[in-house]
N, C-alpha and C positions, 0 to 999 in steps of 0.2 A: 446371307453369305458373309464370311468372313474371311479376312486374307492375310495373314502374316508374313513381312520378309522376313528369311531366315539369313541372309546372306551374313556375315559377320562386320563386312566391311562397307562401307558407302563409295563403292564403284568397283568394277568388274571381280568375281570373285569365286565364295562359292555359291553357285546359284542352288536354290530351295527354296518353294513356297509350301505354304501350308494355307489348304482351303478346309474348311467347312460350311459345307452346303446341305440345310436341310437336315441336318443331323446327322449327316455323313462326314468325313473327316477322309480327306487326300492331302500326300504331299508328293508335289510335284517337282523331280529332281534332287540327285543328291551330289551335290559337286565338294570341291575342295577348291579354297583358294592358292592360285598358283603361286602368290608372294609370300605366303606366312609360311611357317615352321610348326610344325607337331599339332596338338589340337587347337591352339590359334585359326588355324586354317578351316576347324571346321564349322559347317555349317550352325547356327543358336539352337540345335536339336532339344537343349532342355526346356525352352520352351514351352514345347509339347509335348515334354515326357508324360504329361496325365492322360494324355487323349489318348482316347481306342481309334487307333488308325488303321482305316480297314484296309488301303492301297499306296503303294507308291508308283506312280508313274515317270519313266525317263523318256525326255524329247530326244536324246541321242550321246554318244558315249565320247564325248571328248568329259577329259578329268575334271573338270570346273562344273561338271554338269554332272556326271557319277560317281567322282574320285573317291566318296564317302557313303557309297550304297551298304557295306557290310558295316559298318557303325549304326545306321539308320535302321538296320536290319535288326541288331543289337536293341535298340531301344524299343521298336516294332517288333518283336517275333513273330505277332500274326497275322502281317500287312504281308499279301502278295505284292509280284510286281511286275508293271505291266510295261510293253515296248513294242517295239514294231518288229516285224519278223526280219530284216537286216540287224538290228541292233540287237537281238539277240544271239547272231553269230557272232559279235564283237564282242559282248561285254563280258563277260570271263577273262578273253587276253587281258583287254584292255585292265579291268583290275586286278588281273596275276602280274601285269608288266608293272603295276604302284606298288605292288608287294617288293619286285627285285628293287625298285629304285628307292624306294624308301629305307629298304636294308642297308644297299651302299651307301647312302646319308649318313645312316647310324654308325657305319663302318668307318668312311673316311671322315663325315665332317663332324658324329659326335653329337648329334641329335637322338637325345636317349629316348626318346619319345617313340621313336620308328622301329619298327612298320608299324602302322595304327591297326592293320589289322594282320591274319595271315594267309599263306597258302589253303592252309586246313580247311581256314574258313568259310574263302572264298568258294573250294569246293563245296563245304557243307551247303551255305543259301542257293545256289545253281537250282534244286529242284523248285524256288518257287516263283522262279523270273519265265515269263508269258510272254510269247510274240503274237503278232495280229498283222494280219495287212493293212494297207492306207486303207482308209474309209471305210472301214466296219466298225457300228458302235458296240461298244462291248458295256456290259452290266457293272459296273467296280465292287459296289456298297454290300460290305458281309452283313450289315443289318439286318436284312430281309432275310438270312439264315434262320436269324431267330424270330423274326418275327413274321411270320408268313403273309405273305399280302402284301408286303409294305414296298413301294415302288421302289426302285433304285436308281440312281444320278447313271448315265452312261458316259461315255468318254469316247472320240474317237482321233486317229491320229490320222493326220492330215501333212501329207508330204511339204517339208521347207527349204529341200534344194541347198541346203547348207553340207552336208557330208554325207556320208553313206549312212540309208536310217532316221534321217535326222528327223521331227517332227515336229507340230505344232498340235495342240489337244484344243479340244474341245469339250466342255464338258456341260452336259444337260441336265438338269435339275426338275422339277416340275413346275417350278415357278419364275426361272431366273438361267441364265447361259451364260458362261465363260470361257474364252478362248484365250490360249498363254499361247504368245509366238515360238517361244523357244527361240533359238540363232536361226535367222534365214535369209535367204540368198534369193529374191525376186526376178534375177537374171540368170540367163544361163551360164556355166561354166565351161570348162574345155569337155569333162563330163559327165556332171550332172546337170540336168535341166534346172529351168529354175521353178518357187516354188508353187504347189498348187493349192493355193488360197482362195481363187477366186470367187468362190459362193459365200464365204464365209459374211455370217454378222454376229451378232453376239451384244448382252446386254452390259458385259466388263470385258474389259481387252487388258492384259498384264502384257508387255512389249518389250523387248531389246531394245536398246538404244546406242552398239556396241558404236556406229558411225554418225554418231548426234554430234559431233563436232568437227567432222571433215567435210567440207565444200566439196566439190567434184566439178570443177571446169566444165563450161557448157557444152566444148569441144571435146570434151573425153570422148572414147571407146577404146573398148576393149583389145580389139586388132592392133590400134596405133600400139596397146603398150607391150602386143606382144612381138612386135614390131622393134619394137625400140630394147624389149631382152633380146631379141636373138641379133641384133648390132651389138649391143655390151657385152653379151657372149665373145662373140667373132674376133672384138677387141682384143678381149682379154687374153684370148687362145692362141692368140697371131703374136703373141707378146713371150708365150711361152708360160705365165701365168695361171693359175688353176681357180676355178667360180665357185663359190661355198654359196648355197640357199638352203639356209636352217628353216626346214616346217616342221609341220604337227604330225606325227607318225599317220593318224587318220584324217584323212581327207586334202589336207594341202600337198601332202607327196603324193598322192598319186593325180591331181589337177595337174601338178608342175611334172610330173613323168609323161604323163599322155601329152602336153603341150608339147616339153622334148622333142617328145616319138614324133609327133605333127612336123617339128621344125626339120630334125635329118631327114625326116621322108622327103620334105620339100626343098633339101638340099640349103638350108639357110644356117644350120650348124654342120660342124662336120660329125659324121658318125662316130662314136665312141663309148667304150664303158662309162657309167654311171655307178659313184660307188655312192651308196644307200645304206641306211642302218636297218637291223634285225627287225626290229618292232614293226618299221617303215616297209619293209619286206613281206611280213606276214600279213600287213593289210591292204598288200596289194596283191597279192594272192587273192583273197574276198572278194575285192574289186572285180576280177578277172572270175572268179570262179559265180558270183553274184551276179553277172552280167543281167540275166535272164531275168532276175528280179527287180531291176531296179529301171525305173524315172530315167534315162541316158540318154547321151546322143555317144556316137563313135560305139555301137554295140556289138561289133565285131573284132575292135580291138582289143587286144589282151597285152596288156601293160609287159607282163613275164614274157614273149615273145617277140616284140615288139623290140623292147629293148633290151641290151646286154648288161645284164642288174650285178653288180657286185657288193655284199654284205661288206660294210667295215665296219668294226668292231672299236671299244676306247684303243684298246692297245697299239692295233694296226694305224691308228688315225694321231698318234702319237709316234711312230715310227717312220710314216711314209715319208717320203720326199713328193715337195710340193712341186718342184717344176715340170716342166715338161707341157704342160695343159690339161688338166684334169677336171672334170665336171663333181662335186656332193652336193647329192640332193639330201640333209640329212636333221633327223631327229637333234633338237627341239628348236619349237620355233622361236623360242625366245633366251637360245644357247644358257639353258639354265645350266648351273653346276652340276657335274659329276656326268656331262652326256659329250658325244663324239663334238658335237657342233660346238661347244665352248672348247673343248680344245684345238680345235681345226684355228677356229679365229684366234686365238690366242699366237698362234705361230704364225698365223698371215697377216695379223695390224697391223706389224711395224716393215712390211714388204711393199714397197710399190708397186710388185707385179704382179699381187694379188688383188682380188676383187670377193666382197660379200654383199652378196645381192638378195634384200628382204621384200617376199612377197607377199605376206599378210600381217596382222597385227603382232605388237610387239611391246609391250607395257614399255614405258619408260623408265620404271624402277627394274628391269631385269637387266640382265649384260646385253643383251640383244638390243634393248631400248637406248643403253649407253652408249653404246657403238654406233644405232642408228643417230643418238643428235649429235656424235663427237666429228670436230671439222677435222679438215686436212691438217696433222702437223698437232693436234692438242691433245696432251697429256691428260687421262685420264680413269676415272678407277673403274675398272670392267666389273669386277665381281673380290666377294673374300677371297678366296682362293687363288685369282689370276693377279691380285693386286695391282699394280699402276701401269697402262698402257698407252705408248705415243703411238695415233691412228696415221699413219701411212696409206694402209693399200687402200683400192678404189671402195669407195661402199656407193651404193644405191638403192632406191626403192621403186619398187613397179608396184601398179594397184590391179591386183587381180584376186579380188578381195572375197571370200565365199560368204560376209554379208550384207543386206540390204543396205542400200545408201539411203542418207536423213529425208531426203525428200518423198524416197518411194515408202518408208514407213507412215509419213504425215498422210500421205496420197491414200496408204490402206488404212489407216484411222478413220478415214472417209468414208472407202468403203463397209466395213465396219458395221460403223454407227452406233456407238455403246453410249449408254449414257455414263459411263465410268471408263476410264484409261490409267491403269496403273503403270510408273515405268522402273525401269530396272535394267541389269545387267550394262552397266555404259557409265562411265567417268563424270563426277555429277555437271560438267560443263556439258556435257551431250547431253544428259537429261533434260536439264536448261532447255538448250537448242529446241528440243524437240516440245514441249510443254508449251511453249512460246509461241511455237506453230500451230502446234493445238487450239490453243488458246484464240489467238487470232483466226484461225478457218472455222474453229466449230467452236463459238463461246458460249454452249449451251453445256456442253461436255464437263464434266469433272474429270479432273487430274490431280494424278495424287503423285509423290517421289518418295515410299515408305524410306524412313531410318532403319538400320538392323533393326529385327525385334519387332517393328512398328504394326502394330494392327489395324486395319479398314475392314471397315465394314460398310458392306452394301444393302 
């Protein structure tokens, strides 16, 4: 067994492994990094430009994990690709929506590089992207086309409670087993369950490490924090002030819409539109129309009825007037350029009756990350575009985080029991964290933390 990271960067990025097992050859995942620009961002595809790759498999469609399936496709033309039957009703938006946004790049900020791929294209590959339910193992390896007889590695996806779709794989060899966590979320959410791992062992574990360096108070739960937004809400609203929560079009807007919906119903916010971005829109449609499919709790709620959703738009979100008390739930979560959420905050920093309230990860290096570590009253630089900003209005962070905390990962290393633990996707001081753990509970284990590029072999 052999295992290449592909990621470009040494911490969260674009995720892509490349196995070879047995003479079969998968790559698992094709993300894009969020921080770079043009093909910087992508994944070390050449690599493997020699290998006959028979499959690509996605754990699930947020862009760090797909963003580059139609380049991958490019180098592969006759790798099918495999997914879970939710993330096959996503992944076209979700790569038609990097098509518009890569365009406006080119457009406003001049990245001649973009769009890396196109509409056309995206259309063309659609016929060879495969859904499958949790826990059916499916056949990958085209080998056995030509060679009749010859066994093939199977793969099966394993629900991880991180977003709608999301997965972890498993994949079976005839002498050896590997399971890739993919992003996952061990706890339950507002509504998705959390994940379902629990048979799993495996001979190599390749793992996330996205919260390898946040503690979590022994006193947390989840209640108290939902407890404590819907007071900073109340706050905020009684003040006249309006609440910006920049999330991820998939999966963190519709968490924090159904939480919403929870709090008016129970009378702890007051009733009111929600204005939400397009993208954030159509996937909570899915949500709502997907009910029936999916791992939930609250499986009668329908987000689109529920609550009174209003699309804003860059322009509209540039126009409005902030007062009054206004709720956005909106695309992105890390207010990169060129989206509604870096402009909202841009005109509420330097406002004290504003508040920006971040509910899940947020690099450091993006505007979202700047704003989260800027104090009250310091001047500083949000983004190229928004240039230099004094932080005035309220910011805060709640943890309602859609993945696994450091310890419940050390805790399923255990259950597990590989004699190999690769890590990945995580900041290399969570990597640290967590190998350390390893290390010290199970020090019979091998752990590895690939470099880009870096090869193991099992």
């Amino acid at each position: 067994m052999k295992i290449i990271n592909l990621n470009p960067g040494d911490e969260i990025g674009a995720s892509a492994w490349f196995l070879e097992l047995e003479g079969n050859r998968l790559l698992m995942d094709a993300g894009i990094h969020p921080k770079r620009e043009g093909k910087e961002g992508m994944p070390l595809f050449d690599l493997i430009a020699k290998e006959d790759l028979d499959a690509i498999a996605l754990s699930h469609c947020h862009h760090d994990h797909v963003g580059s399936l139609p380049v991958a496709l490019r180098h592969f033309p006759q790798a099918h690709v495999l997914m879970t039957e939710l993330s096959y009703f996503l992944v076209e938006r979700v790569l038609h929506n990097s098509v518009n946004v890569m365009t406006k790049q080119r457009d406003e900020v001049g990245i001649k590089e973009y769009p890396l791929y196109t509409h056309d294209e995206v259309d063309d590959i659609a016929p060879v992207f495969q859904g499958f339910k949790y826990n059916k193992e499916i056949e990958w390896s085209q080998l056995k086309k030509v060679q009749i007889g010859l066994p093939s590695p199977t793969l099966e996806f394993y629900d991880a409670g991180h977003a709608l779709g999301s997965a972890g794989m498993m994949i079976r060899g005839q002498k050896q087993t590997l399971f890739y966590s993919g992003d996952v979320s061990f706890r339950d959410q507002t509504i998705l369950r959390g994940a379902r791992f629990e048979d799993v062992k495996a001979d190599v574990l390749i793992l996330e490490t996205t919260r390898g360096n946040r503690e979590v108070a022994a006193d947390f739960t989840r209640e108290k924090e939902v407890e404590r937004l819907a007071a900073s809400i109340q706050k905020v609203l009684a003040r006249k002030g309006s609440v910006l929560i920049p999330t991820f079009a998939l999966g963190r807007t519709q968490e924090i819409l159904a939480q919403l919906a929870l709090l008016m119903k129970e009378n702890k916010i007051p009733r009111q539109p929600i204005y939400i971005g397009g993208l954030g829109r159509v996937f909570t449609e899915i949500y709502d129309l997907q009910a029936h499919r999916t791992h939930r709790q609250l499986t009668n709620l329908k987000l689109t009825e529920a609550l009174h959703l209003i699309v804003l738009d860059k322009n509209k979100a540039e126009q409005m007037k902030l007062g009054g008390g206004k709720l956005f739930v909106i695309t992105a979560g890390m207010m990169s350029e060129q989206t509604a959420a870096h402009d909202l905050a841009m005109r509420m920093v330097g406002d004290p009756n504003q508040a920006v309230f971040f509910v899940g990860y947020a690099d450091s290096e993006t505007p979202g990350g700047r704003l989260k570590k800027a104090k009250d009253g310091e001047t500083f630089v949000f983004s190229a575009s928004g240039g230099e900003l004094t932080r005035s209005c309220q910011v805060e962070e709640f943890d309602l985080t859609a993945h696994a905390n450091r310890d419940e990962l050390v805790d399923f290393v255990g259950q597990v029991a590989p004699h190999t633990v690769i890590l990945g996707h995580g900041e290399p001081d969570a990597r640290q964290w967590i190998e350390n753990q390893i290390k010290l509970k199970y020090p019979k284990m091998k752990v590895f933390q690939p470099k880009p590029g870096e090869a193991i072999t099992c």
